[in-house]
N, C-alpha and C positions, 0 to 999 in steps of 0.2 A: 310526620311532625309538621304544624304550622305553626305559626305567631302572628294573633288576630291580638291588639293594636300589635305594633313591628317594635313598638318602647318598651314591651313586655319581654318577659322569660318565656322561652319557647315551650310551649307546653306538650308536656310529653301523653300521648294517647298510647292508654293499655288494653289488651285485648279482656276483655271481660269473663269469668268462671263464671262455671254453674255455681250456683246456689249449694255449698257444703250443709248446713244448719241454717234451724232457725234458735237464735238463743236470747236467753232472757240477761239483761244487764243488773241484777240485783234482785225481788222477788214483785212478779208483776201478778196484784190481787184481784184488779178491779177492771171490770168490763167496760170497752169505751169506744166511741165512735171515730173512725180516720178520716180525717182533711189529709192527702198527699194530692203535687201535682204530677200525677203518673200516668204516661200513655197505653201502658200493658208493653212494651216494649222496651229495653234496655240497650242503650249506643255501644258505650262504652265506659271505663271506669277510669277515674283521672281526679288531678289535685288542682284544677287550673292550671295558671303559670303558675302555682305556687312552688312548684318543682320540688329541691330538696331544703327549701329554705322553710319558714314559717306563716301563715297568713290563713283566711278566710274563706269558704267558700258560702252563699248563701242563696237559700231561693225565699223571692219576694213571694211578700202575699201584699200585692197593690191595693191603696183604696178602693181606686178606679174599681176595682172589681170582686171584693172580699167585704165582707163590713157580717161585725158582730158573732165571730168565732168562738166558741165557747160559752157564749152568754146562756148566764143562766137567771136575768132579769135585773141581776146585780152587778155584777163583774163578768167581765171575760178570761177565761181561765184554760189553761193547757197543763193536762192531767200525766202524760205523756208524751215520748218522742222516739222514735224508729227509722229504720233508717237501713242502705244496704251499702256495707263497706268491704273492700278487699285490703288484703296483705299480700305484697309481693313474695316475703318472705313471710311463712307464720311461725316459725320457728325462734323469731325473736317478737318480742309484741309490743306496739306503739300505743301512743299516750295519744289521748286525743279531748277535745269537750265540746259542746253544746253552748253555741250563741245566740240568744235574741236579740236584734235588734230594732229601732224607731229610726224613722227617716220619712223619705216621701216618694213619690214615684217617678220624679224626672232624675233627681242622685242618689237613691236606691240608698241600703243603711246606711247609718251617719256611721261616721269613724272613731268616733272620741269616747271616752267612757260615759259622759252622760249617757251615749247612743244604747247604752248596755241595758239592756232590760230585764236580760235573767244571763249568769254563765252558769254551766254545772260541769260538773268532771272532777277530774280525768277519769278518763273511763281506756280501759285496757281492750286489744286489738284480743280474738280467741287466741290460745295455744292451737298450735298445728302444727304440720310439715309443708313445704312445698306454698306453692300461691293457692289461698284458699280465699271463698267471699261467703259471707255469713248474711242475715237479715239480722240486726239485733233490734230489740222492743227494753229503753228502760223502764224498770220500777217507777210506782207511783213516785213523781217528784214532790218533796215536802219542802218549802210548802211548795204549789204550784206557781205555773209561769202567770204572772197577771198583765193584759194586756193593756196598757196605757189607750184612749183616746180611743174604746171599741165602739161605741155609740154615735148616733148622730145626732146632731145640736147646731144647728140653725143661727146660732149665735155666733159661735166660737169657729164654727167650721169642723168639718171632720177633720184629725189628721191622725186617721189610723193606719199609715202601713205600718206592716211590721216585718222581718227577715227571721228563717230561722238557719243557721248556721253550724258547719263544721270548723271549727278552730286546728289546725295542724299543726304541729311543732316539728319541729327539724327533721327532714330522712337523709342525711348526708350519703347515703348509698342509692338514694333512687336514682333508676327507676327498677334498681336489683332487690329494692326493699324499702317500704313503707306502706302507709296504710294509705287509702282512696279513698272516692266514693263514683260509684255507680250514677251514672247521668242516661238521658236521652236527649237525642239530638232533634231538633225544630225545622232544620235545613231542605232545603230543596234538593239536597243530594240523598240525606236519609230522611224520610219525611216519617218519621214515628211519631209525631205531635197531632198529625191528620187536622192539621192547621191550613188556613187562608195566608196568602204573601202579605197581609199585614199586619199578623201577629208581631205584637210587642215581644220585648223582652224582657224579663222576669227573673232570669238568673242573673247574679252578680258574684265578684271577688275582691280580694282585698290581698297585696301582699305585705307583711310587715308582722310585728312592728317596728320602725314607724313608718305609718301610711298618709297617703297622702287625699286618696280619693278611694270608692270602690269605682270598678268597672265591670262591663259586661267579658265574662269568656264567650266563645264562638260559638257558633250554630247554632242561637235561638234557644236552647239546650232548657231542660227542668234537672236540678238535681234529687234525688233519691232518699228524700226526708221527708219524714209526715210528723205527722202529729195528732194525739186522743185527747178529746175530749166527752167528759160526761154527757153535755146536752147532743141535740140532732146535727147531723153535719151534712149537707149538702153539695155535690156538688156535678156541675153539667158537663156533658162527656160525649165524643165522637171518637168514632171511628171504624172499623169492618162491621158488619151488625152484625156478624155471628157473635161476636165479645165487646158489643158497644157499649154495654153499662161497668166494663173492666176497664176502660179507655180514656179517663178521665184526666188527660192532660190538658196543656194548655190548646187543644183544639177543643174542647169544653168552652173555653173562653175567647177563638176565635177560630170557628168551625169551619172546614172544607166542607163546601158545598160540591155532591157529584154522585154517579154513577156507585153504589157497592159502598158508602157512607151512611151512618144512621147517628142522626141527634137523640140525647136522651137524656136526661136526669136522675141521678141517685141519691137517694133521699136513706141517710142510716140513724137508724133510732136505738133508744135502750131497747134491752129483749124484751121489757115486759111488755113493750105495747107489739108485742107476733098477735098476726090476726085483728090489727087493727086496719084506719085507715089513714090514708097520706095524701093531702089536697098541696097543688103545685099552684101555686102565684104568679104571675109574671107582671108587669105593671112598664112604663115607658120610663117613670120618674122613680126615685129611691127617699127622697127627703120629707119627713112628716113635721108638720109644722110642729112640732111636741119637741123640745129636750128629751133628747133620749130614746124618741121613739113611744111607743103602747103597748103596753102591755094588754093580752089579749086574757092573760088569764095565770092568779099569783106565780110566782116559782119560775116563769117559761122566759124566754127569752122575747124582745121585743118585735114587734109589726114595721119594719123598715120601708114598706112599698107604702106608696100613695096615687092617686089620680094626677091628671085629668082620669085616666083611664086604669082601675084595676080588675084583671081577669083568675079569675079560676080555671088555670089552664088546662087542670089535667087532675085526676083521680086514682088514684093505685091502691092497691091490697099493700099489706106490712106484712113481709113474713120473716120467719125464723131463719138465718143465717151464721151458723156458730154461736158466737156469743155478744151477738147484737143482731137486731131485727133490720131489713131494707125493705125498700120498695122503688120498682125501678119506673119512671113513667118515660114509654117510648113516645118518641114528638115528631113531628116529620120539619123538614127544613126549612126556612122561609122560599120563594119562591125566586129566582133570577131577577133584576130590575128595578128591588128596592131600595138600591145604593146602603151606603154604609150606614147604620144604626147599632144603637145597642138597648140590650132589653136585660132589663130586672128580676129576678126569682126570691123565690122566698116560700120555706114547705112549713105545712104542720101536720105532726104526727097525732092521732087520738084515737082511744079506746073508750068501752065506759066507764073506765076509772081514773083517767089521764091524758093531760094532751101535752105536747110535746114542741117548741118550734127549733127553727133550724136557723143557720147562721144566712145571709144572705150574700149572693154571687150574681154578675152581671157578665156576659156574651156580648162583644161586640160581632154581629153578624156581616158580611160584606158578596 
């Protein structure tokens, strides 16, 4: 047990289950693409300091390094949300829901209702015996999550972050009983992130209501929530290269550079475009002098990158995987000595019948 700030509720760390199920929260129709920030690695499972009381936990998706999730030219949209949760006890079952929220990236989601973007629930922990931990995937949400402020606009400014969240209600018997979620840790002691020592941090918590701020929990940590979307989803990932393109944590977004590391990008589309192809972008700047960005072609989502300088970094095949298509482009690292920078991406998927683009994501390199 520690307590990272010491103002906090001491936050209790649970030893993590296998994976019992994967189950469906209502009836999931539609095939869809995953944004999570997941290392292939699981820490531990935990409420923050939220303890046995009620509050928050959320993983940011920063401007700094996300822009245009979901866009499907018009809106940005979140179709779904998944997620891996444990119960101490399954024999009794917790309440729980789903929070979006709007903020920024130095004080992370706001706290007040305006800050609300979408709640949905409650949603019931499985029936079991004993500590079990489930993957659940809900049903298409009607209507969908719609993402405030996803574009870029030279005017106004971007201000797309956005948080997507676990809301917990009371476990007065934890740590004997209540529901969790599944984290990785960022740290230098467990490094599952296959992060640089100046990754940011991305997770946040809140305890309440009423709250006062959010804050960060400990260790650098990603919690264990995703989210589907219809259009292409992108996103850049390090770590062992025998399962580098599975390793899509926040070392995606600031990569250990080293010995037995492999950079790479995963690029996932709808299935129809298997056997297409999938061109990688990378560009120094993100801001197109357009409202909104360009459209490259009706229906798709917009062209984020601009010059001085844009490259076509890399080329991949699109193949079939379950029930959405990838393509993974392996990259090699920047080179030792170029100090800190960050670089821009941005994919599009096409066949002869259809082209596809993808959200865009930025790596700070070091």
């Amino acid at each position: 047990m520690f307590c990272r700030p010491c103002n906090q509720p001491i936050e209790q760390i649970m030893r993590i289950l296998p994976i019992l199920a994967m189950l469906a929260v209502g009836s999931v129709a539609v095939a869809q693409q995953d944004i999570e920030i997941y290392p292939g690695q699981t820490s531990f499972t935990s409420r923050g300091n939220v303890g046995s009381g009620t509050g928050e936990v959320h993983q940011g998706f920063h401007a700094g390094y996300w822009r245009s999730i979901g866009d499907d030219g018009s809106a940005c949209t979140i179709n779904q949300w998944f997620g891996v949760i444990q119960d101490q006890n399954a024999a009794t079952q917790e309440n729980y829901y789903l929070v979006w929220r709007r903020g920024d990236d130095t004080n992370g989601p706001g706290i007040t209702s305006a800050d609300v973007i979408s709640r949905v629930g409650p949603y019931n922990s499985p029936a079991g015996t004993g500590t079990a931990a489930w993957i659940v995937t809900s049903a298409v949400l009607t209507p969908p999550v719609t993402l405030p402020d996803c574009q870029e606009n030279p005017v106004s400014g971007y201000k797309g972050m956005f948080s997507i969240g676990m809301e917990f209600t009371a476990a007065p018997l934890w740590t004997a009983d209540g529901v969790s979620l599944h984290t990785s840790f960022g740290s230098s002691t467990t490094p599952h992130q296959y992060s640089h020592g100046a990754q940011e941090d991305h997770a946040w918590m809140y305890l309440g209501p009423p709250a006062t701020a959010m804050a960060h929990p400990s260790d650098l940590r990603s919690w264990r929530l995703g989210q589907k979307v219809s259009q292409g989803a992108l996103q850049m990932c390090n770590g062992v290269a025998a399962a580098a393109n599975d390793r899509c944590g926040m070392g995606g977004l600031f990569p250990l550079n080293g010995p037995g590391t492999e950079f790479s990008a995963r690029a996932r589309y709808p299935i129809g475009l298997s056997g297409g192809t999938s061109l990688l972008w990378v560009s120094v700047n993100r801001l197109l002098p357009i409202i909104g960005g360009f459209k490259l072609f009706p229906g798709t989502a917009r062209l984020h990158l601009t010059g001085p300088v844009l490259y076509q970094l890399s080329s991949a095949s699109i193949n079939s995987s379950g029930n959405f298509s990838q393509a993974n482009h392996a990259l090699a690292s920047p080179l030792p000595g170029l100090g800190v920078f960050t670089a821009y991406f941005q994919a599009v998927g096409f066949n002869t019948s259809q082209i596809v683009m993808t959200n865009t994501t930025s790596t700070t390199f070091q």
